[in-house]
Residue, then its C-alpha position, 0 to 999 in steps of 0.5 A: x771050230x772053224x779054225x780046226x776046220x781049216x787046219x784039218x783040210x792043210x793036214x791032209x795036204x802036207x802028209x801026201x806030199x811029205x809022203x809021196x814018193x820019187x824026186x822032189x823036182x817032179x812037176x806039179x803044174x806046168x805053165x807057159x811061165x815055168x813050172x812048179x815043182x812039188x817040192x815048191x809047193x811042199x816048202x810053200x806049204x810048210x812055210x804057211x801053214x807049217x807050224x799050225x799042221x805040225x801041232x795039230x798032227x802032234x796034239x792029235x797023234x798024242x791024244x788018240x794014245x791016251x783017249x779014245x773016240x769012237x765013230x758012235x760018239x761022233x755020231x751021236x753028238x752031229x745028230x744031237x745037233x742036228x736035233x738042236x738046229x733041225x732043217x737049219x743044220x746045214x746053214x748052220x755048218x756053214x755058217x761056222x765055216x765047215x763045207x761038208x758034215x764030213x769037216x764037221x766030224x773031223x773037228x768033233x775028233x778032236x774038240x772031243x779027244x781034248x775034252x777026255x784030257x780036261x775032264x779027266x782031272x774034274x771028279x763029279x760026286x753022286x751028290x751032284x748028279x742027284x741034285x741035279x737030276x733033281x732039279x731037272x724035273x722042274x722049270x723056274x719062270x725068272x726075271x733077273x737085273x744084271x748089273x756090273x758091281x756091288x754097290x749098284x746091285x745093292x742100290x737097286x735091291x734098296x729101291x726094290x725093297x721100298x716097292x719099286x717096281x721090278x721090271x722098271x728097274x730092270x729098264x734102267x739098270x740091267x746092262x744084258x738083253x733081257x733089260x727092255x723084256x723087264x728082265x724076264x727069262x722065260x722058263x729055264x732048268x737045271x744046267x741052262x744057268x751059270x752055277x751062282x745063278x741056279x744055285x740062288x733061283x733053285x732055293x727060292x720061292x715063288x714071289x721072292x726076290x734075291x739079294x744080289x748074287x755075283x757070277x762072272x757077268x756081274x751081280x744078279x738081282x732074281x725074281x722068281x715068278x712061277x715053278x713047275x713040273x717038268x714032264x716025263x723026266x727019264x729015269x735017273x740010271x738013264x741019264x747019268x753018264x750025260x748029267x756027269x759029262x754036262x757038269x765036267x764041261x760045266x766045271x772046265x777053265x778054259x782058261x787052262x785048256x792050253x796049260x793042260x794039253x802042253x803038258x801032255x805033250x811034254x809028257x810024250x817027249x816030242x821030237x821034231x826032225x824039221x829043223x824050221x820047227x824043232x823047238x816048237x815043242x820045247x816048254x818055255x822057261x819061266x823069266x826070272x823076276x828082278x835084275x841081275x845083281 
């Protein structure tokens, strides 16, 4: 985020001077060294920051055609943070390198438009919104043992199966934080865990211990300590819209975030009149595999 950040503060920059009026050669600073132009300052600039201004402009110009942000939604997500981090929300912003709330909801503009073009390719059934509305109204008390393969998974649900203790195990074998707090996770719902993990502890009962189960952290071995009912759960109606969006970020490759907004890019036909940058939007062709015979 604080990339986004920086380049929106350069955006700014090189828009007034590439918009500004009169003769280039007009003096931006004077010194008893010589002066700088505002045409140096622009050139320096551009060759600085040029290429990563110009993508953010294009990728923004873009989006806001196909998508739409409003005022409220960027509201509304600066003050669930606000609710999340409390009287820590200003350290926090800066922390993560944004100067005022006002850069803050700049970068929200776009990290919020790039979210429409990821999600709009992501379906979510009414089933799952039901289901996870329905495990939502409960919290599940769990220890788990994370290891990195298979066959040690299987070692330590060997031994666990012969009575050894859970949490000793864990001690030894857990390779994440939890492993010195004998695995223990503390109370967690629907939507706080990776989908293999909540999918497993949603099915079990109180007591029982799962076969090893593997996320992208590794193979989880889970303990399910206690079950309880969460209180004043909203009505599902109310909550709908939010349990959809939590699932399409919960279904989003990342990895393919990139892929997908070059390729509305391509679909718009950008053409850059800056000759320094005018094959930046160009789509990269393939390499041919094998030698030329």
């Amino acid at each position: 985020m604080k990339k986004f950040a920086i380049a929106a503060l350069f955006t700014v920059g090189v828009i007034t001077l590439s918009a500004c009026s009169g003769d280039d050669s007009e003096t931006v600073v004077e010194t008893s060294a010589g002066n700088v132009t505002k045409d140096e300052f622009y050139e320096e600039l551009k060759d600085r920051y040029g290429e990563e201004v110009l993508r953010e402009l294009v990728t923004v110009k873009v989006l806001e055609d196909k998508y739409e942000v409003t005022d409220e939604m960027i509201e509304e997500e600066i003050e669930l943070a606000k609710e999340q981090f409390g009287e820590n929300f200003d350290m926090v912003l800066q922390q993560s390198g944004f100067e005022s709330e006002e850069d803050y909801a700049d970068v929200l503009y776009l990290s919020l438009l790039q979210e429409q073009a990821l999600a709009e390719d992501i379906e979510i059934t009414d089933e799952e919104i039901e289901q996870r509305y329905d495990r939502s109204k409960t919290e599940i008390d769990a220890q788990h043992i994370l290891v990195a393969d298979e066959e040690t998974a299987n070692e330590v649900k060997e031994k666990l199966d012969d009575g050894e203790d859970f949490g000793e195990l864990a001690k030894e074998y857990s390779t994440d934080g939890s492993a010195q707090d004998e695995g223990k996770l503390g109370y967690f719902t629907a939507g706080s865990m990776v989908p293999e993990f909540e999918d497993a502890a949603y099915n079990m009962e109180v007591g029982e211990i799962s076969d090893p189960v593997e996320s992208q952290y590794g193979f989880h071995i889970i303990k399910v300590n206690d079950i309880r009912d969460v209180e004043d759960v909203e009505e599902l109606e109310d909550v709908k819209e939010d349990i959809r969006r939590d699932l399409q970020i919960a279904k989003m490759d990342m990895s393919q975030a990139a892929t997908k907004i070059d390729n509305i890019l391509q679909d718009a036909d950008v053409k850059v009149k800056i000759d320094k940058f005018e094959d930046m939007f160009e789509p990269v062709e393939p390499e041919e595999d094998g030698a030329e015979g």
